[in-house]
C-alpha positions in Angstrom: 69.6 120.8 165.1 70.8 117.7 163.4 74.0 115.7 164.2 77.0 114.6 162.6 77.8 110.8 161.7 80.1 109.1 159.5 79.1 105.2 158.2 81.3 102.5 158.5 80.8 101.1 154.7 84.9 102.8 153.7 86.4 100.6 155.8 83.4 97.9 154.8 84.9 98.1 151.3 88.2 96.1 152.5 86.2 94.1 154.9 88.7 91.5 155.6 90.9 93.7 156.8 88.4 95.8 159.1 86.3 93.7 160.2 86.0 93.8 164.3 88.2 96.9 164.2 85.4 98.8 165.4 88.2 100.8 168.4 90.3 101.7 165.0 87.7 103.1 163.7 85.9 105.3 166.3 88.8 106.6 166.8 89.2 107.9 163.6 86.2 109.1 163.4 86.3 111.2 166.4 89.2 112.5 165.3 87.7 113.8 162.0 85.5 115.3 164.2 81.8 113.3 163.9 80.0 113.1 167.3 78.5 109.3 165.8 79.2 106.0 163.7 76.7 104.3 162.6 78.5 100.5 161.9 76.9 97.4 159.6 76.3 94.4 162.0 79.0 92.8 159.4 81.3 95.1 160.8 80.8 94.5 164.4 83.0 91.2 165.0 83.9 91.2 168.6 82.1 94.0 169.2 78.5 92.5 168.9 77.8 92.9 172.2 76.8 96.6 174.1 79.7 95.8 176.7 82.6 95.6 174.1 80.7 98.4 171.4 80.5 100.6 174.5 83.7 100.3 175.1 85.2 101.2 171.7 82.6 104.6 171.4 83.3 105.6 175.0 87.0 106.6 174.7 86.2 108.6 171.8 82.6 110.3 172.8 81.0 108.5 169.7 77.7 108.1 170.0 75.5 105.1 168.2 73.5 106.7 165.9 72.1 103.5 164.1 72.9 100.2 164.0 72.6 98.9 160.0 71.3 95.8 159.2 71.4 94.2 155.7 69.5 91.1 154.6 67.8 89.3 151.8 64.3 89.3 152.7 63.4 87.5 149.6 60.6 85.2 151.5 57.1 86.0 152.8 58.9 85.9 156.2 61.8 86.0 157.9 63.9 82.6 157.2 64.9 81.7 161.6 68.4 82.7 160.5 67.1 86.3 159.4 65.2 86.3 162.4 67.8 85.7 164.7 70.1 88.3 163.2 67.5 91.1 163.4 66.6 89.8 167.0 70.2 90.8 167.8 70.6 93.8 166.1 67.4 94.8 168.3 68.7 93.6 171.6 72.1 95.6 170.8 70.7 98.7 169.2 67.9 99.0 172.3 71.4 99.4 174.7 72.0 102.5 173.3 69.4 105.4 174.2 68.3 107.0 170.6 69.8 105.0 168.1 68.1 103.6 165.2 68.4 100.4 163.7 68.7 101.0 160.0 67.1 98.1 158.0 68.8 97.5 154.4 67.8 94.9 151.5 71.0 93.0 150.1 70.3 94.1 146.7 69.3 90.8 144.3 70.9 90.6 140.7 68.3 91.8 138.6 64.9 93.1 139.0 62.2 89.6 137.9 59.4 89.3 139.8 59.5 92.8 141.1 56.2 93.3 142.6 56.2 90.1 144.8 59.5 90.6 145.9 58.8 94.0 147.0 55.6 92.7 148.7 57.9 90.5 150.6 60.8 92.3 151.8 57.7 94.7 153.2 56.5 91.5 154.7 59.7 90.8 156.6 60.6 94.6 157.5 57.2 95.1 159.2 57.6 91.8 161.2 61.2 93.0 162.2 59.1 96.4 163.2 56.8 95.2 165.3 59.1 93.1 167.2 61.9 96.5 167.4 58.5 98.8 168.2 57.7 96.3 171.3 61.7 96.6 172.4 61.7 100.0 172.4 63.8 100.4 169.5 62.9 103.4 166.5 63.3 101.9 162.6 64.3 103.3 159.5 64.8 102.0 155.9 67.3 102.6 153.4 67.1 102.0 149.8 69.9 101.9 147.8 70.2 101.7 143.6 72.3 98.8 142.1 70.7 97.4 139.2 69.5 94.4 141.7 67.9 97.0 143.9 64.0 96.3 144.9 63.9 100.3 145.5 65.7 102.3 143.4 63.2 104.5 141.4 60.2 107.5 141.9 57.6 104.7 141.6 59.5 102.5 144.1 59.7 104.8 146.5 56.4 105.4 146.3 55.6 102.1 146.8 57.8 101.7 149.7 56.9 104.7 151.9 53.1 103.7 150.9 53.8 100.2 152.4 56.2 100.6 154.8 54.8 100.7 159.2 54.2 104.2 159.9 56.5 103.5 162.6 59.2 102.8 159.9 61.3 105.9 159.0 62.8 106.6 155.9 66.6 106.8 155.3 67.0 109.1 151.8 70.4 108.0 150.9 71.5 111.0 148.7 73.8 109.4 146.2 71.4 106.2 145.7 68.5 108.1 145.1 70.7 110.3 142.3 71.9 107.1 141.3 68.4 106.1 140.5 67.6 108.7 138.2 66.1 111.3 140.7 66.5 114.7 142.9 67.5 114.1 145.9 66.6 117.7 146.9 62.7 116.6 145.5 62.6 113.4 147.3 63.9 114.4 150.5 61.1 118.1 150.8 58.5 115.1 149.1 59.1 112.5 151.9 60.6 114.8 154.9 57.2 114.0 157.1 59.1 110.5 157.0 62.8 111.3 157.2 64.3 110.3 160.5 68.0 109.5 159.2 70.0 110.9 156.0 72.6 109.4 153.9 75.1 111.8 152.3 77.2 110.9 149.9 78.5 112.2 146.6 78.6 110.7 142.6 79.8 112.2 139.0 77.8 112.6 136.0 78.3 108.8 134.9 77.6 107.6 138.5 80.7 106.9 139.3 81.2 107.4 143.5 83.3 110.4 144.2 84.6 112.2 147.5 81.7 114.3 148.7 81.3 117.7 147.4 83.4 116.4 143.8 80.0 115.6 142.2 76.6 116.7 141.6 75.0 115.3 144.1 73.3 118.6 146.3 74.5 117.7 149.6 74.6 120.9 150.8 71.1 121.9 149.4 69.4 119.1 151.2 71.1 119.8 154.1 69.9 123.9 154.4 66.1 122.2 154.1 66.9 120.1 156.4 68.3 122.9 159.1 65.2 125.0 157.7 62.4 122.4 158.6 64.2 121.2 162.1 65.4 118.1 161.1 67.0 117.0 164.3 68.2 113.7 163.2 71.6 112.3 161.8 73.3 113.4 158.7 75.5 110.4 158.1 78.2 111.2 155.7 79.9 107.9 153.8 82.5 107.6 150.8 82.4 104.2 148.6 84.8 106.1 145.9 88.0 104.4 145.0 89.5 106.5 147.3 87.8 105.3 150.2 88.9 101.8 149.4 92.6 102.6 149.2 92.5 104.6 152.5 89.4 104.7 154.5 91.2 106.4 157.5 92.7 109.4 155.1 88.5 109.8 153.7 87.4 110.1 157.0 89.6 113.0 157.4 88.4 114.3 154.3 84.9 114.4 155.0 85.3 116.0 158.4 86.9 118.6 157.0 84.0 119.1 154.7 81.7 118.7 157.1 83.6 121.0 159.0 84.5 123.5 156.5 80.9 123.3 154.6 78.4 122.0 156.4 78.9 123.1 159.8 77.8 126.7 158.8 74.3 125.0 157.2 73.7 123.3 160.7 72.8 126.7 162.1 70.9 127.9 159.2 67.2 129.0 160.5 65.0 130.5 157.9 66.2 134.2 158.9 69.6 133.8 157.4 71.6 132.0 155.1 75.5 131.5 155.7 76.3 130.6 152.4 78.9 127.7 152.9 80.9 127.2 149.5 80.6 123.9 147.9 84.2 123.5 148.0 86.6 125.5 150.5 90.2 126.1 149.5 92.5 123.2 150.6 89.7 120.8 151.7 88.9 118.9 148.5 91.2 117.0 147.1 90.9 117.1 142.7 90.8 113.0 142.2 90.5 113.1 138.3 86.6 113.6 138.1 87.6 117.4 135.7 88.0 119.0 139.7 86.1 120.0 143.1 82.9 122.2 141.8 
């Protein structure tokens, strides 16, 4: 049976201000109800170390479900300050019995040189694999789809999961991968053998972001296959609508009454019954000028 996380990236959007409030926000995300928070090292501040990150999760019964790095990776290796980061990340992530460590390209500003530039960021993720693999320490990758991004399209992907260290998961962020012009119901059931973490999060029909369940992204499809094939990962639920940046504390509520309300009821699906959540219950989705909750 999978698990319920929520991502650190709402509060990431006004950075300045939550930066190192790592306490702040376990506790809001306990309170929403999610049994893990996956943070971005960014996000970490004085709680880089196990000691003080154990101590903010503890109060709250939060596990770590991954630790999320983001680099460039634009070199045929690691650069010694890329190195040291990921070094970290491993030493901190490998404190924490079954969490991943989420590897994530800073996305470039356009698309030149593609081929080579995939080749390397492949380059540097399987050096950081091989040095997480001897540590102990599971992997996973997570593409995402700004115009800069190195993997944001059916042929990338392909290219990617063909590449990447078997040990490497794959993180199918649902809202990136629609943002790239695909099903995120297809890629997931293509690429499941490889799944080992899942993004949710929701767009419109311009790709605009928008509070989960308000779009078109099939959240709740992808989550019934994965309740049907024994997915017993993370489904990591994150917002990066404008919402989100206004009040990340009041979206985290938001979503764990969705979760709650919607896809609590998938979590127990098996393939001898279907629940039948609705996509949006009464008095759980807010209408936030998208033409309403569907």
């Amino acid at each position: 049976m999978f698990r319920f996380g929520c991502q650190t990236y709402s509060w990431q959007m006004s950075l300045q201000k939550y930066r190192g409030r790592i306490d702040h926000i376990s506790t809001v995300v306990a309170e929403a109800g999610f049994s893990g928070l996956e943070p971005e090292v960014v996000m970490l501040g004085d709680f880089a170390t196990a000691e003080r990150l154990r101590e903010a999760l503890k109060p709250s019964g939060l596990q770590l479900a991954a630790l999320t790095l983001v680099e460039d990776w634009a070199e045929e290796h690691e650069t010694p300050a890329e190195r040291a980061s990921a070094d970290a990340a491993i030493a901190l992530t490998r404190r924490f019995d079954g969490a991943l460590l989420a590897l994530c390209q800073m996305p470039g500003e356009d698309r030149r040189d593609l081929r080579q530039r995939q080749s390397r960021l492949l380059s540097c993720v399987g050096e950081i694999a091989q040095r997480a693999d001897d540590a102990g320490v599971k992997t996973t990758f997570h593409p995402n789809s700004p115009d800069g991004s190195l993997f944001r399209t059916g042929d990338d992907y392909e290219l990617l999961l063909t590449g990447l260290p078997p040990s490497v998961g794959f993180t199918p962020d649902l809202g990136h991968i629609a943002r790239g012009g695909m099903d995120p119901l297809s890629v997931v059931k293509q690429y499941r053998e490889r799944v080992n973490h899942v993004h949710g999060k929701d767009m419109d029909s311009t790709g605009r972001w928008v509070l989960i369940g308000t779009g078109v992204v099939p959240v709740v499809e992808v989550a019934e296959l994965l309740a049907r094939t024994g997915y017993e990962g993370w489904l990591v639920l994150e917002d990066e609508s404008a919402m989100a940046e206004q009040d990340p504390d009041a979206v985290a509520v938001t979503l764990g009454r969705y979760m709650d309300a919607v896809l609590r009821p998938v979590q127990q699906l098996t393939a001898r019954g279907r629940p039948g959540p609705t996509q949006d219950p009464v008095g759980v989705l807010p209408h936030d000028g998208t033409g309403g909750a569907r």
